[in-house]
C-alpha positions as CSV (number, residue, x, y, z in Angstrom):
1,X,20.8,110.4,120.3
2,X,20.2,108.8,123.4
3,X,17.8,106.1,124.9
4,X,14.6,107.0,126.9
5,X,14.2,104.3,130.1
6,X,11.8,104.7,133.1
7,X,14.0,105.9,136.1
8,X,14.9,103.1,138.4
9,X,15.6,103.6,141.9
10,X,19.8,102.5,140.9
11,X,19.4,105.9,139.3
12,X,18.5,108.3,142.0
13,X,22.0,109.3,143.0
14,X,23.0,110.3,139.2
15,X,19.7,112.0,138.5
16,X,20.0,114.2,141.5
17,X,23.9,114.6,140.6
18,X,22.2,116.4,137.4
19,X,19.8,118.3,139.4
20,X,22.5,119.7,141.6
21,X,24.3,121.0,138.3
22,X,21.9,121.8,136.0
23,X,19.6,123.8,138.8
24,X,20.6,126.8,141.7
25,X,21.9,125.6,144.9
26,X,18.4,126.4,146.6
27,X,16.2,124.9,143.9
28,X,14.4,122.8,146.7
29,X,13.4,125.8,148.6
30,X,10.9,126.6,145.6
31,X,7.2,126.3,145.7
32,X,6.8,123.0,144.0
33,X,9.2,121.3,145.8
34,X,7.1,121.6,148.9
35,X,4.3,119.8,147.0
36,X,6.9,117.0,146.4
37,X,7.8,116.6,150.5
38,X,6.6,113.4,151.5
39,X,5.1,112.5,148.3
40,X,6.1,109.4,145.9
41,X,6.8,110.8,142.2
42,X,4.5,109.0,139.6
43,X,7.4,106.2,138.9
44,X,6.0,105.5,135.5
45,X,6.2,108.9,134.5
46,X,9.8,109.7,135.9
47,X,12.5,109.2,132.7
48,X,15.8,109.4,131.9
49,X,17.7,109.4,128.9
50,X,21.0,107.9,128.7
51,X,23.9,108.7,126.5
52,X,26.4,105.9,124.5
53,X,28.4,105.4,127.6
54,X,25.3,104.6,129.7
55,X,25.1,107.9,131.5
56,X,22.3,110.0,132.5
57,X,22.0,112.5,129.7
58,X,18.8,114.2,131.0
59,X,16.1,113.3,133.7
60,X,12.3,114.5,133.8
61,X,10.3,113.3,137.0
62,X,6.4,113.8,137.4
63,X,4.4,114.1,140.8
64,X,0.4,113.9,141.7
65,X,-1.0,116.9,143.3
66,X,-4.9,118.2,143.7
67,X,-7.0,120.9,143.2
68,X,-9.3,120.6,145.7
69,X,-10.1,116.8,145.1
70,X,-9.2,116.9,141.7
71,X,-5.8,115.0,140.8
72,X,-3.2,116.4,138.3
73,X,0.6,115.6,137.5
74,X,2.8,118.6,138.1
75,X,5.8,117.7,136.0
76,X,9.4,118.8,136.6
77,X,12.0,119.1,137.1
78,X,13.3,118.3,134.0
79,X,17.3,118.2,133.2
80,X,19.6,117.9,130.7
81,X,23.6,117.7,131.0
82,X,25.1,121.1,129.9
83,X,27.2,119.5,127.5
84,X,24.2,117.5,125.6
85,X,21.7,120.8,126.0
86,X,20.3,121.9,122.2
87,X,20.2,118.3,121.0
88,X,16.4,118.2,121.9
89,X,16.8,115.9,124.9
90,X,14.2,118.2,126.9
91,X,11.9,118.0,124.3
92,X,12.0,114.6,123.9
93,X,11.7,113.8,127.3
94,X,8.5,116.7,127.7
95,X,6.5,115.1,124.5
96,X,7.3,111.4,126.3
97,X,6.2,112.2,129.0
98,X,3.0,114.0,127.8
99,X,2.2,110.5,125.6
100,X,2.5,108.2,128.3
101,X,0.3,109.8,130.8
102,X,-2.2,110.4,128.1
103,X,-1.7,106.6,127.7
104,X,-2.4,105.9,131.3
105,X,-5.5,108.2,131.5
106,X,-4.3,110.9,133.4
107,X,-6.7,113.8,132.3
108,X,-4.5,116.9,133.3
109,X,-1.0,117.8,133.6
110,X,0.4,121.2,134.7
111,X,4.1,122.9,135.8
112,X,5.6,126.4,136.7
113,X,7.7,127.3,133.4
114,X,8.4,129.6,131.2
115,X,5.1,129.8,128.4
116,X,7.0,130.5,125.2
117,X,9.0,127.4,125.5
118,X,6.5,125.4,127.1
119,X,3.4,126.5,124.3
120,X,5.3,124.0,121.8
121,X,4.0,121.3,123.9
122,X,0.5,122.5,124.3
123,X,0.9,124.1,127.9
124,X,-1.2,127.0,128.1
125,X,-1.8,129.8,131.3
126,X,-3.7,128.2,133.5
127,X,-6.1,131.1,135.3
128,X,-7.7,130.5,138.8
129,X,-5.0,127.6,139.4
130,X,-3.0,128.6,142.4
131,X,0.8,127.6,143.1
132,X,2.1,128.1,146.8
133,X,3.6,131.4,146.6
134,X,5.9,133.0,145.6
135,X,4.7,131.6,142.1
136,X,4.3,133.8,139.3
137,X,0.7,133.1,138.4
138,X,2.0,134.2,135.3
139,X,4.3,131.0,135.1
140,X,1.7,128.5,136.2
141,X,0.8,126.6,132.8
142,X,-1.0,123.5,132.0
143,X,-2.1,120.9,129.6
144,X,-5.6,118.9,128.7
145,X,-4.4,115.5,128.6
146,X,-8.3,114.3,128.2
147,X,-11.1,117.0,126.6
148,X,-12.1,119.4,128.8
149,X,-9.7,118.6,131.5
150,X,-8.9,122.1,133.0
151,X,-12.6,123.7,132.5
152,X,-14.1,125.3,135.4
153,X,-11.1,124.0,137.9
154,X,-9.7,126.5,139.8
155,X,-8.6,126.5,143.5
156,X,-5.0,125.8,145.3
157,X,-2.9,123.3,144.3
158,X,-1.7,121.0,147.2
159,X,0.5,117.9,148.2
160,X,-1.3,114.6,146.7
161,X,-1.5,111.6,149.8
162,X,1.7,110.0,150.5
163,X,0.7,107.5,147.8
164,X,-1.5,110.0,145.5
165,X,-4.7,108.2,146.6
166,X,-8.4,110.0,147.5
167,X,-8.3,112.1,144.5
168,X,-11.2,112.1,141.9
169,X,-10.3,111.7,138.2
């Protein structure tokens, strides 16, 4: 299959490689990437999965944001090489994900996705969260990572600190 490894920084180049083909050419005029600008991704949370020949098979990075003072891990992008996609690398990199911020105490975890796909993983509409437009509210999807995480939040979600810092649980 392939082996899961935090990303290092000797694999930025090849992770953004698979970015560039996997994704439009304007993917980083979207919403979330704009909560991304000038903001560290959560380096423990940010994976890859390398094929036999030690090539990146698929990629999955994870940022902090807020909701009001509330943190939260917006997760994506997540990649797989055209010719490895339907061997479950996505999956596999999602559910990893998922289990090691649960690990680490993070209580909530959300993304902009497509819900069918993303249900299998526990993501669920997430009403009175608001992405930057032009999000699809309808697209806007979370997950509880600790009980109760999600209830009664609701506000905009914004850029974390430079270093994710002054944010409450």
């Amino acid at each position: 299959m392939a082996e899961i490894a935090q990303e290092g920084p000797e694999d930025y180049h090849e992770v953004e490689a698979l970015y560039d083909l996997c994704f439009a050419p304007g993917r980083e005029a979207l919403s979330s990437y704009r909560l991304r600008d000038g903001v560290a991704p959560q380096a423990d949370l940010c994976l890859i999965a390398r094929g036999r020949a030690g090539e990146v098979a698929g990629a999955i990075r994870t940022w902090p944001v807020r909701i009001g003072r509330h943190g939260a891990l917006l997760l994506g992008p997540v990649a797989v090489h055209p010719t490895r996609q339907g061997e479950g690398l996505g999956g596999l990199l999602i559910f990893e994900v998922i289990a090691r911020a649960r690990t680490a105490g993070h209580p909530r975890m959300m993304l902009v996705g497509d819900a069918p796909y993303y249900s299998r993983f526990g993501f669920e509409r997430l009403d009175g969260v608001i992405m930057p437009p032009p999000t699809n509210p309808e697209r806007v999807l979370g997950i509880a990572l600790a009980p109760g995480a999600w209830e009664g939040l609701r506000g905009e979600v914004a850029r974390a600190a430079g270093d994710g810092s002054a944010m409450t649980d």
